[in-house]
C-alpha positions as CSV (number, residue, x, y, z in Angstrom):
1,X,15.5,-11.7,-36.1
2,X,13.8,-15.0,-35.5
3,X,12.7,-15.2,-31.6
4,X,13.2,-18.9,-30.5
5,X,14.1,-22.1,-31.5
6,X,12.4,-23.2,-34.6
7,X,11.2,-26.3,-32.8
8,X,9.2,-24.4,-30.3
9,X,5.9,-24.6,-30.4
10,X,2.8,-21.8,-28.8
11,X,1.1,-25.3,-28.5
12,X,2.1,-25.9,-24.8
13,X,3.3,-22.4,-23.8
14,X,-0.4,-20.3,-25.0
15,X,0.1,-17.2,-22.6
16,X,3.7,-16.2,-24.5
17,X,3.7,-13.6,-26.7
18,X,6.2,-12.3,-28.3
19,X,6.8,-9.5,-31.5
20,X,9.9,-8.7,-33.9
21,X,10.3,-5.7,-35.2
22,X,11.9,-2.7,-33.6
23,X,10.3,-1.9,-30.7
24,X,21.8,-1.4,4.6
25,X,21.8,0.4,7.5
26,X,20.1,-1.3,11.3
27,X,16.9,-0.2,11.8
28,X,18.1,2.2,15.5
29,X,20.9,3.7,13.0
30,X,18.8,4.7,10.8
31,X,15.7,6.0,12.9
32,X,18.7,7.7,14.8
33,X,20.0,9.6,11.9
34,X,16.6,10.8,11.0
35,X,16.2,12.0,14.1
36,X,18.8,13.8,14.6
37,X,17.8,15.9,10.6
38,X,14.5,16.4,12.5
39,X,16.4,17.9,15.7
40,X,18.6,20.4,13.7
41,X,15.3,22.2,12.7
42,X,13.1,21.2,16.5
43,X,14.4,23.9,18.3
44,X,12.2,26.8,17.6
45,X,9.3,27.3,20.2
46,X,5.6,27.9,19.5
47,X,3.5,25.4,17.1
48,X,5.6,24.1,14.5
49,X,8.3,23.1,17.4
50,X,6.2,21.0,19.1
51,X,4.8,19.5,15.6
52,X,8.7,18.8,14.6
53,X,9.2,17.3,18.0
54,X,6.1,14.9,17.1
55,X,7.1,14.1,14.2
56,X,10.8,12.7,15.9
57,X,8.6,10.4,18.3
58,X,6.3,8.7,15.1
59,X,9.4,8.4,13.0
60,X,9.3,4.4,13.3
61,X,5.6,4.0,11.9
62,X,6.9,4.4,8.2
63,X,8.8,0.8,8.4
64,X,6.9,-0.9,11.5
65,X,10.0,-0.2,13.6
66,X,11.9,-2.4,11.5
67,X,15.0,-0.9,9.1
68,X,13.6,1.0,6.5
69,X,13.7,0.0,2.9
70,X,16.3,2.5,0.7
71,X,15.0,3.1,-2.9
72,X,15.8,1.1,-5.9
73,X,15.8,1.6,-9.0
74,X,14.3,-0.6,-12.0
75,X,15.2,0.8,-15.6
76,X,15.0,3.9,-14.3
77,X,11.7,3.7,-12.2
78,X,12.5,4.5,-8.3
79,X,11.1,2.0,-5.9
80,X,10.9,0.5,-2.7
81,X,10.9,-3.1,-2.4
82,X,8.3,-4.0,-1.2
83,X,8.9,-7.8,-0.3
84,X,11.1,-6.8,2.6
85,X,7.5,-5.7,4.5
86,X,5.9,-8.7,3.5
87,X,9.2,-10.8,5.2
88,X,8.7,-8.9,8.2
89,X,4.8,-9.8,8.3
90,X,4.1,-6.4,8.6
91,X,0.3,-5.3,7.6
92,X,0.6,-2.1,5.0
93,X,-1.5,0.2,5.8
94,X,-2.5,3.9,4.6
95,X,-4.2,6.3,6.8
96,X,-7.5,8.1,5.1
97,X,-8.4,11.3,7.2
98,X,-10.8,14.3,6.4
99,X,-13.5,15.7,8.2
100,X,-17.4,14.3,8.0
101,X,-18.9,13.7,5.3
102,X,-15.6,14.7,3.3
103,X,-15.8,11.8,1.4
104,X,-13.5,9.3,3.0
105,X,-15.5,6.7,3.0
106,X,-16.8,7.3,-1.1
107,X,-13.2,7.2,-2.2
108,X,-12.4,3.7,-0.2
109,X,-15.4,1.7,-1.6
110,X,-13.8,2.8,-5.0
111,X,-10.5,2.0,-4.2
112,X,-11.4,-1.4,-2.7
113,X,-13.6,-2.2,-6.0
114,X,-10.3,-1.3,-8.1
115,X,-7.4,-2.3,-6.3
116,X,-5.6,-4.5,-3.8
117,X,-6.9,-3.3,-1.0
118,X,-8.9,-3.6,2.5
119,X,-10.8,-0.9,3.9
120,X,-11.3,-0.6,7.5
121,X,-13.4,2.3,9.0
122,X,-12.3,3.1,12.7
123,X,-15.6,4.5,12.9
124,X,-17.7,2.2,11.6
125,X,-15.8,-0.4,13.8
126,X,-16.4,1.6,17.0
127,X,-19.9,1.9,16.0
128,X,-20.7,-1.8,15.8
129,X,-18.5,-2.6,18.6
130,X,-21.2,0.3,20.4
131,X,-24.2,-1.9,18.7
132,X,-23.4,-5.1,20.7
133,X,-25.3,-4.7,23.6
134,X,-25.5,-8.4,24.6
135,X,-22.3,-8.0,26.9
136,X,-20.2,-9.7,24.8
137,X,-18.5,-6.0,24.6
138,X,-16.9,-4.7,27.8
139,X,-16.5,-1.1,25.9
140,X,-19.5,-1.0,24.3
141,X,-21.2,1.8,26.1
142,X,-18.3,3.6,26.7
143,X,-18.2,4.3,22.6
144,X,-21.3,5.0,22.5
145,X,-21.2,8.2,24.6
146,X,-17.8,8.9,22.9
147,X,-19.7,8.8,19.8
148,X,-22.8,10.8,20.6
149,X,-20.6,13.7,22.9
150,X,-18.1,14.0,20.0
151,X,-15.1,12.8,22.0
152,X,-12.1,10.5,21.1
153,X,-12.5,6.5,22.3
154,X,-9.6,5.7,23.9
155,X,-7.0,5.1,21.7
156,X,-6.1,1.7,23.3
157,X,-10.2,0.7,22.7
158,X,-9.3,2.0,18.9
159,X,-6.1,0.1,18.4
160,X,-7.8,-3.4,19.5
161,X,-10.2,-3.5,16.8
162,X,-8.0,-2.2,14.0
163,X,-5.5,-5.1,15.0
164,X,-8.1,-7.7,15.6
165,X,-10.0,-6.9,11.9
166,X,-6.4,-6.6,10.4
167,X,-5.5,-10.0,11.7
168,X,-8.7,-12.1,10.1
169,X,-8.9,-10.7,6.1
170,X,-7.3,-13.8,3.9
171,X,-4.2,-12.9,2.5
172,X,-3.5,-9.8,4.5
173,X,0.6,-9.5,3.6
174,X,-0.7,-9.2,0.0
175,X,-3.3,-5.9,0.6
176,X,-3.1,-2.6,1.3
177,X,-5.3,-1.6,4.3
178,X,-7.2,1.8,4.3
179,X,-7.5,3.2,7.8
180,X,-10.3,5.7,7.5
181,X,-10.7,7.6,10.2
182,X,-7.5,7.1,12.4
183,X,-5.1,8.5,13.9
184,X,-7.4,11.4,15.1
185,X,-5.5,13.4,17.9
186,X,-1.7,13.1,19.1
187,X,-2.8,10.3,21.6
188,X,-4.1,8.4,18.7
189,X,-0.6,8.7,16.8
190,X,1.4,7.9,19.8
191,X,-0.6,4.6,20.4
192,X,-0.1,3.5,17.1
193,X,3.9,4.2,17.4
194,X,3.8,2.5,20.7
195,X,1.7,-0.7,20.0
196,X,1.8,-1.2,16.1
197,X,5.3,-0.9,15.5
198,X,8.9,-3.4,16.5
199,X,11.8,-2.6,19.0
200,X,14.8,-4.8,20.1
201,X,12.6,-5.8,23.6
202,X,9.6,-6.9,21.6
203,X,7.9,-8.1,18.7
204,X,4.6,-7.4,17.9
205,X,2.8,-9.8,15.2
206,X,0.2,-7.2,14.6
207,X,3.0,-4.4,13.5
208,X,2.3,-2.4,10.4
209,X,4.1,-0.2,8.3
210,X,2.2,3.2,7.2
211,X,2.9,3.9,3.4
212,X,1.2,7.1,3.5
213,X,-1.7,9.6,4.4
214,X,-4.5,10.3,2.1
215,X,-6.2,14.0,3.9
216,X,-9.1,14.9,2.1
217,X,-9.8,18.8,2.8
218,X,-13.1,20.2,2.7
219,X,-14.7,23.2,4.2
220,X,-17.8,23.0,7.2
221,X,-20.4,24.3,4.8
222,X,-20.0,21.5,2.1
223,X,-19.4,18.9,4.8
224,X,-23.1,20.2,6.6
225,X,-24.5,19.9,3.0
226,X,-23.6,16.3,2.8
227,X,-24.1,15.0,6.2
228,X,-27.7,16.2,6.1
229,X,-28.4,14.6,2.7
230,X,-26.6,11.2,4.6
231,X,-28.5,11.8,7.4
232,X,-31.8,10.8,5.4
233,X,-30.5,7.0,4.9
234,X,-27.7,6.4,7.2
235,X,-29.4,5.9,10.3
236,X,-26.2,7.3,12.3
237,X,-27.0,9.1,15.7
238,X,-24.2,11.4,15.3
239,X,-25.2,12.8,11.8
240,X,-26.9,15.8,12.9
241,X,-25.9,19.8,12.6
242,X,-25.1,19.9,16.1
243,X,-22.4,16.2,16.4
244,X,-21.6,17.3,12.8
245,X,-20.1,20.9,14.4
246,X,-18.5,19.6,17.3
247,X,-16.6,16.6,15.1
248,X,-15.8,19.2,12.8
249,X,-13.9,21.2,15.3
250,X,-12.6,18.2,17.3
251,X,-11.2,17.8,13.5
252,X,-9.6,21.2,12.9
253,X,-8.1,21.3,16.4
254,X,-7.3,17.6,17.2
255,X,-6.7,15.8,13.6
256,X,-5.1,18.9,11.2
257,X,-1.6,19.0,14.0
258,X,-1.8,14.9,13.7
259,X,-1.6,15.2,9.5
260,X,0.9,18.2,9.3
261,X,3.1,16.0,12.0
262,X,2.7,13.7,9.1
263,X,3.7,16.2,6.8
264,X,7.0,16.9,8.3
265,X,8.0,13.1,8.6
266,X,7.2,12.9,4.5
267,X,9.1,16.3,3.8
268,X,11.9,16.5,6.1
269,X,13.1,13.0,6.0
270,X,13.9,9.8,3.6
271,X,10.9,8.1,5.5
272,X,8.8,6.1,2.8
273,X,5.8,7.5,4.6
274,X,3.6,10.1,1.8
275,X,1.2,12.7,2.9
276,X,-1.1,13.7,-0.3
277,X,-3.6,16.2,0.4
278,X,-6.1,16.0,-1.9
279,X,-9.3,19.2,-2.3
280,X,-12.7,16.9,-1.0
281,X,-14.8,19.4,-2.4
282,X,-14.8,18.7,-6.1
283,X,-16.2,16.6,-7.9
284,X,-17.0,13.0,-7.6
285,X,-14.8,12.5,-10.5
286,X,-11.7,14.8,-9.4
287,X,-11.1,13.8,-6.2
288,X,-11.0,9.8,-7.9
289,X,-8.3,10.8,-10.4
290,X,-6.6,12.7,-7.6
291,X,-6.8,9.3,-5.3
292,X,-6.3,7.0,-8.5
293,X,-2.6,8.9,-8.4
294,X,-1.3,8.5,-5.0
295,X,-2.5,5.0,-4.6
296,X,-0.6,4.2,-7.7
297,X,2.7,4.9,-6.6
298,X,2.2,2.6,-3.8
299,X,1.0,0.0,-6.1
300,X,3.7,0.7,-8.4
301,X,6.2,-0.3,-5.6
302,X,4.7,-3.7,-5.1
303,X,4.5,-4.9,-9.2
304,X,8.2,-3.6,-9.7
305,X,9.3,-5.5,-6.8
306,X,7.8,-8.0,-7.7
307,X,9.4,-8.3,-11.2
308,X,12.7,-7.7,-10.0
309,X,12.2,-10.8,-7.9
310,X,11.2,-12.7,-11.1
311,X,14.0,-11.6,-12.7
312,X,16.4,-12.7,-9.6
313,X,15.1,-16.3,-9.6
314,X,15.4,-16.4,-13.6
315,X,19.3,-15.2,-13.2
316,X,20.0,-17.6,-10.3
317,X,17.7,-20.4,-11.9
318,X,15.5,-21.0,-8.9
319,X,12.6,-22.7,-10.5
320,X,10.4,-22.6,-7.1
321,X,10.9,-18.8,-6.7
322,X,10.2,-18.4,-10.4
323,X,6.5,-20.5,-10.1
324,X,5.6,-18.4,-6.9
325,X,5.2,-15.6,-9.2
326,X,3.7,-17.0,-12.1
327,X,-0.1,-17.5,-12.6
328,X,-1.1,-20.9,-12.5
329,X,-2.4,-21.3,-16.0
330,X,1.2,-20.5,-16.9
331,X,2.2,-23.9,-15.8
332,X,-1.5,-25.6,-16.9
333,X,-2.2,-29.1,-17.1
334,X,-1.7,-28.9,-20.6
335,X,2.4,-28.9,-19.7
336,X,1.5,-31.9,-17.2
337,X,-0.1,-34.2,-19.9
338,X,3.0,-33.7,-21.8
339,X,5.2,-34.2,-19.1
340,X,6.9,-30.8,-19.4
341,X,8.3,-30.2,-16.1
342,X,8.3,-26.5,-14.5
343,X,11.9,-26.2,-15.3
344,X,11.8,-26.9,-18.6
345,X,8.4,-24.6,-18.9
346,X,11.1,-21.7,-17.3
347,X,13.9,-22.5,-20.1
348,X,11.3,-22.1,-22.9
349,X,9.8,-19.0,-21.7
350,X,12.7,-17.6,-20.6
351,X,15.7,-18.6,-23.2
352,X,15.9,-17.2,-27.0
353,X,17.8,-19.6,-28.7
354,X,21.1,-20.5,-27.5
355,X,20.9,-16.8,-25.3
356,X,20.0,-16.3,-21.9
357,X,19.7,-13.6,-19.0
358,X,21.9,-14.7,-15.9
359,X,23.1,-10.9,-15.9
360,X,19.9,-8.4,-14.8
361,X,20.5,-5.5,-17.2
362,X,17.4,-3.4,-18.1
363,X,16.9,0.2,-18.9
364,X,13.9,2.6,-20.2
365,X,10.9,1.1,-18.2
366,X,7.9,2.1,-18.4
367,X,4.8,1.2,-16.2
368,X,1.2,1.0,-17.3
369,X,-1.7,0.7,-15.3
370,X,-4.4,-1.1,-17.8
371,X,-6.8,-1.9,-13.5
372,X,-5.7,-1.1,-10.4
373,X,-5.3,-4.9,-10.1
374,X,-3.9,-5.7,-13.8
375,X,-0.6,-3.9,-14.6
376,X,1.7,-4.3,-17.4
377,X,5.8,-3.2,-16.7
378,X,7.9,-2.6,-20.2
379,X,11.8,-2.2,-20.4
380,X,14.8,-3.2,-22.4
381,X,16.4,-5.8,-21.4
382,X,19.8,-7.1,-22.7
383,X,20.9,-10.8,-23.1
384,X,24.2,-12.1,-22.1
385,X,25.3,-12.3,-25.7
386,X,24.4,-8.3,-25.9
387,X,21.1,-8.6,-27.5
388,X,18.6,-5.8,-26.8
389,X,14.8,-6.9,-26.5
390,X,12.2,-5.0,-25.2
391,X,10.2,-7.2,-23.0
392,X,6.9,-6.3,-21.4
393,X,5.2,-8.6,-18.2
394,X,1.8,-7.8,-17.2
395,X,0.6,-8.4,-13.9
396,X,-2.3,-9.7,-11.9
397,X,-2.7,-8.9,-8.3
398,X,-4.9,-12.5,-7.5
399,X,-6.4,-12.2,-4.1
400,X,-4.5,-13.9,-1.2
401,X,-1.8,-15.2,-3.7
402,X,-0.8,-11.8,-4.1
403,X,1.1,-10.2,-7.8
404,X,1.5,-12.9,-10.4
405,X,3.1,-12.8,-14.0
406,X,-0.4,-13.6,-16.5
407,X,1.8,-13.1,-19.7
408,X,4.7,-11.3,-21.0
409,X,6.1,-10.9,-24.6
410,X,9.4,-9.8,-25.9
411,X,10.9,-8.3,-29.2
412,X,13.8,-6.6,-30.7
């Protein structure tokens, strides 16, 4: 079937390609009915009591405190939008944990070379904050000898920095931040639920929503083996045998009740929150692929959202909604010295013939990740006359602007 008017021309409109051939509930309801799931199995004594019981008093740091986003579904892919955080100016944020030297800090200069996000070391930031000793830091020798004693900094000491580096990276609503490092005791968690997340009696600017936990596991003799060889280059005063064992067990005894807390909140409820535990003792390449996975799915959730939005504005003809998500060269000053206006630029790349697509009807997507940044999302899609295309729109994630539509082609 011929795709288009015979008058249109690729001249003006370079990025479309296209082939024939057959191819809500409140946020307190909510948080209360959760709660009361969590209850029903609290009441046994001993360990995993007191974890269950945790888990009820952190149940808000999945959404920020604000009402949790139910799944969706797009052709068949289960999602969550998404766009509903970025409303709320909440920062997104997954926590990285493991022991030293397990590798944390290896798998987030990958991630942050191959996708969307921001990585921010609690550790690292304690240690420069320790560094300044010019005055201009009133906690600065405080963290030090938290540092070199293997003891927690005070979790408000912690929180301040996070918020503060959170607060200046460009085009923050856009990113997904890597906390490596944090929440490392129950005191830690508990801050973060009382400062970094909304209530009806306040509203915090700085609240963030915790997609998930990333918990790389690794035993103490493989983590001594690699601290020593880091020791040769890193210049850290607390990567010795001796700090090494005493993080290690402040670790086991401090951090491990923090992530199986965690644990309960991703298995026991409908939280969005996801704990992956992921073996930090394998190879360089393994524990990528294994990272590479989970990160995806939270990905995934912000390029489907993102073309279900494009296909809103498309159905309700909102050419301004409709740009926002489009990459600029879609709408290049080629268009412009032809006076092609944006709505007409949205007709022709969105029309086939005398058909349209004011109903949403799509079924049998599929999502490809060519980059962590660069995504492509397939599906059939029906026109209003009944027509079945398939239809593919690949994706760019382009810094602070966020997901934008590079190109998309369609075909019977």
């Amino acid at each position: 079937m011929h795709l288009g008017p015979s008058s249109r021309s690729n001249k003006y409109y370079p990025w479309i390609y296209r082939r024939g051939g057959n191819q809500s509930f409140s946020r307190n309801q909510s948080l209360r009915s959760t709660a009361s799931t969590l209850k029903e199995s609290s009441n046994s004594v001993g360990e995993s009591g007191e974890i269950e019981k945790r888990a009820i008093e952190s149940l808000s740091i999945a959404s920020g405190g604000t009402a949790p986003t139910e799944l969706k579904s797009f052709g068949g892919l289960t999602y969550r939008d998404s766009s509903l955080s970025k409303l709320s100016s909440l920062f997104r944020v997954v926590f990285i944990l493991g022991g030293p030297g397990a590798g944390k800090g290896t798998q987030c200069d990958l991630l942050i070379q191959n996708y969307p996000c921001h990585h921010l070391s609690a550790g690292q930031l304690l240690r420069d904050e320790a560094e300044k000793k010019d005055g201009s830091s009133e906690h600065a020798t405080l963290i030090a000898e938290c540092l070199v004693a293997g003891k927690i900094v005070p979790v408000e000491i912690s929180l301040a920095l996070l918020q503060n580096a959170m607060r200046e990276v460009e085009g923050n609503d856009s990113l997904i931040f890597l906390i490596d490092g944090f929440p490392r005791n129950f005191d830690n968690l508990e801050g973060w639920t009382r400062c970094m997340t909304r209530d009806d009696d306040k509203s915090s600017s700085d609240a963030a929503a915790v997609l998930g936990v990333l918990s790389y596991d690794c035993p103490l003799s493989i983590l001594e083996e690699r601290v020593m060889q880091r020791s040769k280059d890193s210049g850290r005063s607390d990567d010795n045998l001796e700090s090494l064992r005493r993080r290690f067990k402040t670790f086991q005894s401090e951090t491990v009740p923090v992530v199986d807390t965690l644990k309960v909140i991703d298995q026991k409820t409908s939280s969005l929150l996801k704990v992956v535990e992921i073996e930090g003792q394998k190879s360089l390449e393994e524990v990528w692929e294994e990272t590479q996975k989970s990160v995806n799915s939270f990905i995934g959730n912000d390029v489907l959202s993102a073309n279900m939005r494009l296909l809103e504005a498309i159905a309700k003809k909102d050419v301004d909604a409709y740009r926002s998500l489009c990459a600029d060269e879609m709408f290049s000053e080629e268009n412009n010295e032809n006076n092609v206006d944006e709505a007409s630029v949205m007709e022709a790349q969105e029309t086939e013939e005398d058909d349209s697509f004011l109903n949403i009807n799509v079924k049998c997507a599929e999502m490809t990740f060519i980059t962590g940044k660069k995504i492509s999302v397939s599906y059939d899609r029906t026109s209003d006359s009944g027509i079945t295309f398939r239809e593919t729109r690949v994706w760019s994630h382009q810094g602070p602007k966020g997901w934008r539509m590079v190109h998309f082609y369609r075909g019977e």
